[in-house]
Structure formats: structure tokens, C-alpha cells
LOMARZA-730345 format. One record per residue: residue in one letter; residue number from 1; z, y negated, x negated of N, C-alpha, C in turn. Coordinates in steps of 0.2 Angstrom, whole numbers, plus 2048, in hexadecimal, padded with zeros to 3 digits. Each point is the difference from the previous one (the first is absolute). Layout:
   res     n   n.pz   n.py   n.px   ca.pz   ca.py   ca.px   c.pz   c.py   c.px
     a   NUM      Z      Y      X       Z       Y       X      Z      Y      X
...
***
This chain:
   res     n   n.pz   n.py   n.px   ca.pz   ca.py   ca.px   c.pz   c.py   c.px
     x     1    800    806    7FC     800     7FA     804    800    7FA    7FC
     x     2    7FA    7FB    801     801     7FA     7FB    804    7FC    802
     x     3    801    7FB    7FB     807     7FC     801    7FF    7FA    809
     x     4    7F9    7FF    800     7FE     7FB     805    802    804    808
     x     5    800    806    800     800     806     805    808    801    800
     x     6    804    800    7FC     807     802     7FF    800    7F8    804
     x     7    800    7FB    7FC     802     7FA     801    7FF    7FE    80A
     x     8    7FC    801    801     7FE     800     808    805    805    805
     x     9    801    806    7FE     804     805     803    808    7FD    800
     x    10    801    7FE    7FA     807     7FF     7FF    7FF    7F9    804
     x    11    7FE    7FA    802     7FD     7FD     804    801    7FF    807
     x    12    7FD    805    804     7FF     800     807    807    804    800
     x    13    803    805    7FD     804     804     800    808    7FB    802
     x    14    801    7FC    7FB     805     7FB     7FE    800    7FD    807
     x    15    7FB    7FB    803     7FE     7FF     805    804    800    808
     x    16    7FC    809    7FF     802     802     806    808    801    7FF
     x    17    805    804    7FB     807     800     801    802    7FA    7FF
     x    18    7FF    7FA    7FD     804     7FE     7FF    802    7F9    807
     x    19    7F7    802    804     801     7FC     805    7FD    7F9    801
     x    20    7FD    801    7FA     7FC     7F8     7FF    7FA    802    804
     x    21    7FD    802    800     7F9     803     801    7FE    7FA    809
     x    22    7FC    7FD    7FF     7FD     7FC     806    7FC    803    805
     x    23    7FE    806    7FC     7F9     804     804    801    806    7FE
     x    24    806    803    803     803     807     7FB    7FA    805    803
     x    25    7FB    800    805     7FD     807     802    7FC    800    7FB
     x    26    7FC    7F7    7FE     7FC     800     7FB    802    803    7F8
     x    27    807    801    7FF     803     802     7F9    7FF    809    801
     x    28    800    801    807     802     806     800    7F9    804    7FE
     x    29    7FB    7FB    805     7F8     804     7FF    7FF    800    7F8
     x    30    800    7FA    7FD     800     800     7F7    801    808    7FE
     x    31    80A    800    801     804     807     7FF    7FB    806    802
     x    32    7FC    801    803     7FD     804     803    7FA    800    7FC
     x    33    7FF    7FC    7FC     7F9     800     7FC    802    803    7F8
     x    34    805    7FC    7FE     803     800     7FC    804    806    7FB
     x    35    804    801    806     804     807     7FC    7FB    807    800
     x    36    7FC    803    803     7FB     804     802    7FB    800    7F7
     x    37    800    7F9    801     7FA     7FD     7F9    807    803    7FB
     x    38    805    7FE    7FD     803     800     7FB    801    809    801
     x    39    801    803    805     803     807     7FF    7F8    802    7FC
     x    40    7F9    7FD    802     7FC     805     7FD    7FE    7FC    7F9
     x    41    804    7FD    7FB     7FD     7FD     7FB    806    804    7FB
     x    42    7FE    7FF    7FB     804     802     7F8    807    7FF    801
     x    43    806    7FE    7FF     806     7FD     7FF    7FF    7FB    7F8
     x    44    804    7FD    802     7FF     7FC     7F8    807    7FE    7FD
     x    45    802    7FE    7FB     806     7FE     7FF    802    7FA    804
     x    46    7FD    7FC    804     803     7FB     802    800    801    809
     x    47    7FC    806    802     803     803     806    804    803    802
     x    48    806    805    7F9     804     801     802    807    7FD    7FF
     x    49    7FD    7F9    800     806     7FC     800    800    7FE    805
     x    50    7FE    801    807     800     7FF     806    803    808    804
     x    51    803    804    7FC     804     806     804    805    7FF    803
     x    52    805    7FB    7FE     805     7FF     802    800    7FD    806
     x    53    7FC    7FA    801     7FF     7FD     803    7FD    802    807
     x    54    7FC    805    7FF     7FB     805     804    805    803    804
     x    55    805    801    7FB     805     806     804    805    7FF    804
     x    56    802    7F9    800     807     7FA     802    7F9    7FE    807
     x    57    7FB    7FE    801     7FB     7FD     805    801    807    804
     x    58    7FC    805    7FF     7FD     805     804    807    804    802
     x    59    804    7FE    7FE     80A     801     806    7FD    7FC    805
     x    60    7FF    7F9    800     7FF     7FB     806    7FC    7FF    803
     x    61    7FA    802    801     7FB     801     803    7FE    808    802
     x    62    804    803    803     801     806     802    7FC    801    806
     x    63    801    7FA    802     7FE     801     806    7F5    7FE    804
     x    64    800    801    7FA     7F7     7FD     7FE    7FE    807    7FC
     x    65    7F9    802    802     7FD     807     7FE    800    7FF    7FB
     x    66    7FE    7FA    7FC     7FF     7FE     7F8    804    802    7FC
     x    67    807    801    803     807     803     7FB    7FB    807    7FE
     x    68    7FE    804    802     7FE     806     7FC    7FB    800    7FA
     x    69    7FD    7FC    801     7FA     7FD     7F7    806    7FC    7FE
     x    70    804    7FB    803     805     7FE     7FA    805    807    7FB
     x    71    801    802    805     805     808     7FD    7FB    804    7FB
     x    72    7FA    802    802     7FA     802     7FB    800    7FB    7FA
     x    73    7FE    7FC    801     800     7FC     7F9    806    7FE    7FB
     x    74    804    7FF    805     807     802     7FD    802    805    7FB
     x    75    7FD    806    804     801     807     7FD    7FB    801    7FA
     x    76    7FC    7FC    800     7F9     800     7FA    803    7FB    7F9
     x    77    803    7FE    803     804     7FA     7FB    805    802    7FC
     x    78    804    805    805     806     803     7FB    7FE    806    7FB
     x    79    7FB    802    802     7FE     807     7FD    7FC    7FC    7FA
     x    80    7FD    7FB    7FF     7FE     7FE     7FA    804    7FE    7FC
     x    81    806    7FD    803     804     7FE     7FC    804    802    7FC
     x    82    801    807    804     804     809     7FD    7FC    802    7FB
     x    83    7FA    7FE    802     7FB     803     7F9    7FE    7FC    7FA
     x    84    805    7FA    801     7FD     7FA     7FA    7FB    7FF    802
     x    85    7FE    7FE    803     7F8     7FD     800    801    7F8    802
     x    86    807    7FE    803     801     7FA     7FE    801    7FC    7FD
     x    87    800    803    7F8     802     7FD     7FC    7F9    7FB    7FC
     x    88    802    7FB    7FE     7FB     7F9     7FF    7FC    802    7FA
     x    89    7F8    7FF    800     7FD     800     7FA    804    7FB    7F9
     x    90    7FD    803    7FA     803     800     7FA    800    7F7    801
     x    91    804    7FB    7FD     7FE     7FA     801    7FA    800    7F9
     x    92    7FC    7FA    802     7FC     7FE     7FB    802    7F9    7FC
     x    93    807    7FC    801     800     7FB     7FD    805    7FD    805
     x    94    804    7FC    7FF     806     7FC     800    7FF    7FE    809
     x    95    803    801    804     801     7FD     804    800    7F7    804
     x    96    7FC    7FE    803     7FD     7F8     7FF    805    7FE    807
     x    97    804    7FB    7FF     805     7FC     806    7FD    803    806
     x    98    7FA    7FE    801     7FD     800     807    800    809    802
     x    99    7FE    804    7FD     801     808     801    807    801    802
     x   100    806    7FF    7FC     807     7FF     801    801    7FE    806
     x   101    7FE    7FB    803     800     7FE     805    7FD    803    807
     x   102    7FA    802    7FE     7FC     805     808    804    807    7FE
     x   103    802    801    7FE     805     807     7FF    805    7FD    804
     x   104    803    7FB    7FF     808     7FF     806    7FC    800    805
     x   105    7FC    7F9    802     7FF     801     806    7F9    803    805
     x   106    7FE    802    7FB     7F8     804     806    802    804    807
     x   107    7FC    7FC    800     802     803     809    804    7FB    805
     x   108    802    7FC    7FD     807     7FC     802    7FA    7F7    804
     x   109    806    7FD    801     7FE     7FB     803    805    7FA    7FF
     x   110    800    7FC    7FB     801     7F9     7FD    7FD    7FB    805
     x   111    808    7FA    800     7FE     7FA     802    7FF    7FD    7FC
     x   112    7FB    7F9    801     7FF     7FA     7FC    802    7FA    803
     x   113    803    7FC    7FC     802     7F9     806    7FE    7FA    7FA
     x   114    7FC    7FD    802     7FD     7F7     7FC    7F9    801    801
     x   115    800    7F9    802     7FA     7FB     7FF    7FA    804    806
     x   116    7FA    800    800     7FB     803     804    7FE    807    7FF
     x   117    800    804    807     7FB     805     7FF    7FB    802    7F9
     x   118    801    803    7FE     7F7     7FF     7FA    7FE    807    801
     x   119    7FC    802    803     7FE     80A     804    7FD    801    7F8
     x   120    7FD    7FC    7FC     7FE     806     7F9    804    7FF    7FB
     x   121    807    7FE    802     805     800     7FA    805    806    804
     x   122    800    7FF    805     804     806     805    7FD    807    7FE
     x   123    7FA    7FE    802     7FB     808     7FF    801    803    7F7
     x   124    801    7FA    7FD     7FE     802     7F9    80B    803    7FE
     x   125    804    7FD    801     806     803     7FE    800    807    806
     x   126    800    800    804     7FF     806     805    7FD    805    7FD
     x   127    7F8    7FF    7FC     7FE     807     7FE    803    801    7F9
     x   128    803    7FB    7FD     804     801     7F9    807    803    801
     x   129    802    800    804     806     803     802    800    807    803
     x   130    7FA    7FF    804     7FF     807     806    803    800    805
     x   131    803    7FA    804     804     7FE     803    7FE    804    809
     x   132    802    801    803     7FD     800     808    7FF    7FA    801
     x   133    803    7FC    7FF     801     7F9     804    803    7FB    7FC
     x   134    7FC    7FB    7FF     803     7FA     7FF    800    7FB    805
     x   135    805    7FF    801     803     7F8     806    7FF    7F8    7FC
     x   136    7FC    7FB    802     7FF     7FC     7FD    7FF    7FB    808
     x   137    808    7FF    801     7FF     7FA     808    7FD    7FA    7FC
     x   138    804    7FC    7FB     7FD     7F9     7FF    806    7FC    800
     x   139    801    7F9    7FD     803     7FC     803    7FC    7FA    803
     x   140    7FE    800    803     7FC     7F9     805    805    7FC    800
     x   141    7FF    7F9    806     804     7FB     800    804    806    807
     x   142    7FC    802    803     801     804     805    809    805    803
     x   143    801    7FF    7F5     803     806     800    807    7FE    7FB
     x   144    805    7FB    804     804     7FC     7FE    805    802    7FC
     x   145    805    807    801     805     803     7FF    7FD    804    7FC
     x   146    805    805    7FE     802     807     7FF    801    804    807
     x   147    803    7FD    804     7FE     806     806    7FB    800    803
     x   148    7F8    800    7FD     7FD     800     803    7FC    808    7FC
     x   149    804    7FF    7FA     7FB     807     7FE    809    807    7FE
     x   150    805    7FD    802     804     806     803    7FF    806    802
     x   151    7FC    800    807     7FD     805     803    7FD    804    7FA
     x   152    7FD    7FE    7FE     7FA     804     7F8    806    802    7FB
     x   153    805    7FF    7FF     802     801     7FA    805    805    805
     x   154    802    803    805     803     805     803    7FE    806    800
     x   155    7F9    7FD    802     7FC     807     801    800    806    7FC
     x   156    803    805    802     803     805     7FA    7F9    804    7FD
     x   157    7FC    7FC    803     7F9     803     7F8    801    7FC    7FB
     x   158    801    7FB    801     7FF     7FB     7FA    806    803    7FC
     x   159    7FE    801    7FB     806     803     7F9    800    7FA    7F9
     x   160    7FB    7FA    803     802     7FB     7F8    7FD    7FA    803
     x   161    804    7FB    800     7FC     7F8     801    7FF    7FD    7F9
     x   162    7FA    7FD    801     7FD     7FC     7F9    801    7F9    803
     x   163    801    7F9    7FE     802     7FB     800    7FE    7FB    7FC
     x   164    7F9    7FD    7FF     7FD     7FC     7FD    804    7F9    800
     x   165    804    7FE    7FB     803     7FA     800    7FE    7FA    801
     x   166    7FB    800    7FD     7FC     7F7     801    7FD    801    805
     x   167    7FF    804    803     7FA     7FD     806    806    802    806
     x   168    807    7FE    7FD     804     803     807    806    7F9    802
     x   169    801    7FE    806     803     7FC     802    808    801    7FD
     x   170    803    7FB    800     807     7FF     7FA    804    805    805
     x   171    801    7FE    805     805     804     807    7FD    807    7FE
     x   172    7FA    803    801     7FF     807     7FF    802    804    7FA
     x   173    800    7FC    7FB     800     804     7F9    808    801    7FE
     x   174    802    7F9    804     809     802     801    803    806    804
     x   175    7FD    800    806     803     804     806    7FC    806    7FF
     x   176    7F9    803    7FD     7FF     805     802    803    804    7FD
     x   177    802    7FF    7F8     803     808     7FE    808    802    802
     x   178    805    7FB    807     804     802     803    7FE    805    804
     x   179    7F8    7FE    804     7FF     804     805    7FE    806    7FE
     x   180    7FC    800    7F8     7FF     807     800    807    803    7FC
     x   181    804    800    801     807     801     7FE    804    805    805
     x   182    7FB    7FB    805     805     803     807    7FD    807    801
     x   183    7FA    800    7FF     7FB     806     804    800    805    7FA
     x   184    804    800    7F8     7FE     805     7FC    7F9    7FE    7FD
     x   185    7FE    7FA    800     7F5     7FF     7FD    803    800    7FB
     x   186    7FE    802    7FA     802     7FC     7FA    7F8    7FC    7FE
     x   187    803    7F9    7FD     7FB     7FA     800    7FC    7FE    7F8
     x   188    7FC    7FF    7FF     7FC     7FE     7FA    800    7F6    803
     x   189    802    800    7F9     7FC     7F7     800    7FC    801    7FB
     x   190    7F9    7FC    801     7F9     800     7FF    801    7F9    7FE
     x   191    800    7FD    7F8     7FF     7FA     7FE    7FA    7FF    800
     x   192    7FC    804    7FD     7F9     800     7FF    7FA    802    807
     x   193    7FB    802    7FE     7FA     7FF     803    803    80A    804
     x   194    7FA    802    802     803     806     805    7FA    805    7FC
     x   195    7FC    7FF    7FA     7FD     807     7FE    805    806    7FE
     x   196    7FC    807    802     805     804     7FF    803    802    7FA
     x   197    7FC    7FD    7FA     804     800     7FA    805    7FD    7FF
     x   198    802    7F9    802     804     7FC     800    805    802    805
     x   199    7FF    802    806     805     802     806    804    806    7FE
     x   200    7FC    807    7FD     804     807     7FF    804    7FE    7F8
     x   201    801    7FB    7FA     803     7FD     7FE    805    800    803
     x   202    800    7FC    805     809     7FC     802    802    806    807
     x   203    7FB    804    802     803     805     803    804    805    7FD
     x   204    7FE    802    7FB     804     805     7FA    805    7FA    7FF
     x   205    801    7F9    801     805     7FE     7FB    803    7FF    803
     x   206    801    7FF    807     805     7FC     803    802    806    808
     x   207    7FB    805    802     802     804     803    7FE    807    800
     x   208    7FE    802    7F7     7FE     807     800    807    804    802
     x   209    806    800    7FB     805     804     802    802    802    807
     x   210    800    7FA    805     802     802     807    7F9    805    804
     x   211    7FA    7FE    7FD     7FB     804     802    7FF    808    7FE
     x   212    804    801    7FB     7FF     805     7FA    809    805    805
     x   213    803    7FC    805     806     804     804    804    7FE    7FA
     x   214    7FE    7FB    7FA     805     801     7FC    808    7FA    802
***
């Protein structure tokens, strides 16, 4: 299963348990594409790191036929992994921030908060991460407080807010790291510009540990 195909399942999957899902039959039809497709591809190292998850989801969806290819896949997962066959190819050379970084979070889904939308600075840290989802509301004049992006930072997919300082109003850059304090986000301040070089940087520096369960 390739990383883009893993990334989509853990995706619609997350979704539906967790409750976020606005169009859940549409996440279900996906599930119904999806897991069928992964049980007939190869396993790869970075699909059985989707076993656990597989196995904690497919308890809670019991009551959907799709529990049975989650429980097959499941089962195809553990047996590779009994066999070693998930263990990682040899490295070829030093590990680069931004890699360290799509290993925490692939598959996950980061907030962003400053300055304007940019959809090809979104889409470019998104695929540098392998992110499911990146959140990028904005601050418009529209958008006066910290309680306006609250709601985003509770959402219990979101597992890390990123906080671009200069393009953030004085109020927000004070108040939002209480907010993310309150919900468990652990927060990055972003001095600089948002390439994924510079951002996985002060990811590892200032929230790899808590990332890492450490």
C-alpha cells in the first residue's frame, strides 16, 4: 500500500470515529474503495504502521460491513510484521528535518494561524509533511480574537498548531498558546517565512519531544 493510499484510509477512517466527518456516507463510500484496494496491494513498511490504529477503529465501527476488510487488513498487517517485513530499508544517508517531521506527523492534520490563505504554500507544507489535512482559516480583519479560531484548535484531529508571528495580531499571539494549553495542541511560533525547511526546523525544536510521546 503506498504512502498516498495509507494516508487517505487513515483519513476518511479518523473521520468517521472521531466524528468530524460532514458527509460521513461520503467517507464511508471512500472506506469501501479503499480498504478492498489496500488488502490487494503489497504491505509496505509504512502500512504497518497503521495496525494499531486499524485495530482500535474496526472495535468501533462494528456495526458497518466494512469492519470485515478492516479486520482482514488488520490481520495482513500483523502477520508482516511477525515476519519482519516491517522493518525499514537500510538508510542511505542522514535524515533531513523535513523527513523527521512527515514521520511524526503523516497522516495527521495541523493548524496554521497568520496572515492570508496561500493554497500553494498549504499544498506545498501538506505534501512535505504527508499531512491529511492542513487547516489554514486566516486572519482577516473579519477575524478579531482568538475565539474565533478556538473551535479549530479543539478539534481532536488537530495534534499541532503552527503560529506565524508577524503576520499575527498582538492579542492572538498572546492568548493563543493559553488556548492551545487548554485543549493539549502543543504550539510552534514561526518567526520566519512557512517553507517546509524552515518550519520542520522549529517543529523538532520547540515541539518534537511532546510529538515524539516524549
Amino acid at each position: 500500500m503506498d504512502v498516498k493510499t495509507l494516508n487517505k484510509l487513515r483519513f476518511h477512517l479518523e473521520r468517521i470515529v472521531l466524528g468530524t466527518s460532514t458527509a460521513p456516507e461520503e467517507d464511508w463510500q471512500k472506506l469501501d474503495l479503499l480498504v478492498p484496494a489496500a488488502l490487494r496491494a503489497p504491505p509496505t513498511a509504512e502500512s504497518v504502521a497503521l495496525r494499531h490504529m486499524l485495530e482500535e477503529l474496526a472495535r468501533r465501527i462494528a456495526d458497518r460491513r466494512l469492519v470485515d476488510n478492516v479486520y482482514a487488513l488488520n490481520h495482513e498487517l500483523e502477520r508482516v510484521a511477525q515476519a519482519g517485513g516491517h522493518k525499514p530499508p537500510p538508510s542511505k544517508g542522514p535524515r533531513t528535518p523535513t523527513q523527521e517531521v512527515a514521520d511524526l506527523l503523516r497522516g495527521r492534520t495541523v493548524l496554521l494561524i497568520g496572515g492570508d490563505t496561500r493554497q500553494e504554500h498549504a499544498d506545498r507544507l501538506r505534501e512535505a509533511f504527508e499531512l491529511a489535512e492542513l487547516l489554514w482559516p486566516g486572519t482577516s480583519e473579519s477575524n478579531p480574537s482568538v475565539t474565533v479560531f478556538e473551535p479549530l484548535v479543539a478539534r481532536p484531529e488537530v495534534v499541532l498548531v503552527l503560529m506565524l508571528i508577524k503576520l499575527n495580531r498582538h492579542g492572538i499571539t498572546e492568548e493563543l498558546p493559553a488556548v492551545c494549553e487548554r485543549y493539549g495542541k502543543p504550539i510552534v511560533r514561526l518567526v520566519g517565512g512557512y517553507h517546509p525547511d524552515q518550519v520542520s526546523l522549529q517543529i523538532l525544536k520547540q515541539a518534537g519531544k511532546r510529538l515524539r510521546g516524549g
